[in-house]
N, C-alpha and C positions, 0 to 999 in steps of 0.2 A: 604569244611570244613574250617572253621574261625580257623586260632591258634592264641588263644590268651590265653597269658602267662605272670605274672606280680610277679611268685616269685625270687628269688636270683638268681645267677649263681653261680654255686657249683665249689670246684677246679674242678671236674672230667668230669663237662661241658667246661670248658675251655681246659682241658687235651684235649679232644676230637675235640676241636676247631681247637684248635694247629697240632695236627695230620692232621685233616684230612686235613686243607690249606697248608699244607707244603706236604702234597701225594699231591696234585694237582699241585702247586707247579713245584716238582721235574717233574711229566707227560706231565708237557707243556698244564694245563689245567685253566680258571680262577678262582678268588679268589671268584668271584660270585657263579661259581658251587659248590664251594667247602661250601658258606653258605647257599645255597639251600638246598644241600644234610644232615647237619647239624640240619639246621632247620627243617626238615624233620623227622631225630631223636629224638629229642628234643621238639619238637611242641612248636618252638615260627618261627618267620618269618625271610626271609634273611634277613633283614633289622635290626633286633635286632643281628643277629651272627655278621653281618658287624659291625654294631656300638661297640661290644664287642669285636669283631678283633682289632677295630682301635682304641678303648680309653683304653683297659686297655692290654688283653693279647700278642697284637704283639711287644710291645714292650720285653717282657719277652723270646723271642724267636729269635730275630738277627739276632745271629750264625746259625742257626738253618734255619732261611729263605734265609741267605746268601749260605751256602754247598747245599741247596736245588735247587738253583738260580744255583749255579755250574755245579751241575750236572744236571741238565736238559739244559744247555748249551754242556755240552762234550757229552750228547746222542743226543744231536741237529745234533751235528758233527759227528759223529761215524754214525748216520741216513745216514745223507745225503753223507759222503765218501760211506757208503756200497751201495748207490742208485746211484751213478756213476760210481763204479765199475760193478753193475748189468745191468747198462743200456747201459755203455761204455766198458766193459770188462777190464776196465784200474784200476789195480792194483796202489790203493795210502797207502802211510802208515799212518796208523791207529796209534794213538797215545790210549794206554790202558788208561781207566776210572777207576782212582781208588783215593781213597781219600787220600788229601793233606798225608804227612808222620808226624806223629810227633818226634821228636827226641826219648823221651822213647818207640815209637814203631820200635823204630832202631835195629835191630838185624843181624844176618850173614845171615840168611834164608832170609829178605828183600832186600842184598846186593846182595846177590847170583842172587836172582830173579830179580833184577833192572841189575844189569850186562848181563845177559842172554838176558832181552828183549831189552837192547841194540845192542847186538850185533846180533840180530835178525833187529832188526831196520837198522844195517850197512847192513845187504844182501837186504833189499828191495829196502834201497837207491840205491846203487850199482844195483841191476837190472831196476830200474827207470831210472836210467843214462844210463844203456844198451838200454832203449826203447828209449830212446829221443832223441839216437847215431843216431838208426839206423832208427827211422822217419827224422832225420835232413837229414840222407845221402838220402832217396829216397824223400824227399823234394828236394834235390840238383838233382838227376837224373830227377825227372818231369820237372823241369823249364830247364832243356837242351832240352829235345825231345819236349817243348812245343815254344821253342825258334826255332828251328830246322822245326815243323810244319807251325809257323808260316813265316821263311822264305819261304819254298814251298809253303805255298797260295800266299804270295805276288808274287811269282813269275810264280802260275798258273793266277792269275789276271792280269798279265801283258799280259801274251800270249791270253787274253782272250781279253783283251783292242786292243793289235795288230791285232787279227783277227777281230775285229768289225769295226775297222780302215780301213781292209783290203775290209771290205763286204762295206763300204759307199761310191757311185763313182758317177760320174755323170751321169744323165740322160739319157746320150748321150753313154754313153758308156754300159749302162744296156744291151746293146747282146752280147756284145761283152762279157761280166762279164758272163754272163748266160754258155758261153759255157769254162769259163776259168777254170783253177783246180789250187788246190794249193797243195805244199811240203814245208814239214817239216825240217828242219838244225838240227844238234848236237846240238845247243843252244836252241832247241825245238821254234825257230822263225819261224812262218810262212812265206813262201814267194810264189810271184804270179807266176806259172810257165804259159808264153806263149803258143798258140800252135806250134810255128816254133820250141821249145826245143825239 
């Protein structure tokens, strides 16, 4: 089906212009879907919503695509902290999504409420600080016992160096090697015991 359509835009075409790119908008969805979908009600083409978005009614709208702009940035964030706490189990604080304040919506019940999630906001800090105490200290405890392992390998590869020192002898003496035995020191040294011992 061809939409073609060549009378006026009415306010209430525009009204609905408006809305519906600023619900897109705030979704995190494009300006295109949102004159497709438009266009669709309307039966004229994105092409004509776009052109009437951009010459006359976006500019009538500012505020309006700015707070939309806003918040679709603070559910961007609120997304993606709940999607690392989900995935990470790590508890981040979440900053509430709520619109700017204006001074005449200044009241004791706003105050009350911005106090409260403040100090709701001081206990997660404060347990965030507890987590990061206490990965720091078992961060501090691995790098000891990894410190700790890695001196006993270097000092099982040294025993393993002297015993291979131990086994290479000359040619000449290979019977002599064949029936020899060796013992072990406190220092875990190998050494070649004789048969006269």
């Amino acid at each position: 089906m061809t939409k073609v359509r060549q009378d006026a835009w009415s306010h209430e075409d525009d009204v609905l212009l408006a809305d519906t790119v600023i619900h897109h908008i705030k979704n995190g969805s494009t300006q295109l879907k949102a004159f497709e979908e438009v266009g669709d009600q309307l039966n004229r083409t994105a092409a004509a919503c776009g052109f009437r978005w951009n010459a006359v009614v976006r500019d009538r709208y500012e505020t309006k695509i700015s707070e939309a702009k806003r918040e679709r940035k603070a559910f961007q964030r609120n997304d993606a902290a709940q999607a690392v706490q989900k995935t990470f189990g790590v508890k981040h604080p979440q900053k509430s999504i709520e619109k700017p304040v204006h001074t005449d919506d200044l009241n004791m019940e706003r105050v009350v409420q911005f106090l409260s999630h403040y100090v709701h906001q001081e206990s997660i800090d404060a347990d965030t600080k507890t987590n990061v105490e206490q990965v720091q200290l078992e961060n501090e405890q691995l790098k000891s016992r990894l410190e700790k392992l890695e001196k006993e390998h270097e000092s099982l590869l040294t025993i393993i160096n002297r015993a291979r020192n131990m086994m290479f002898v000359d040619e000449t003496m290979s019977d002599s090697f064949m029936s020899s035995s060796f013992r072990m020191d406190e220092n875990g040294n190998l050494q070649h015991v004789s048969k006269a011992d």
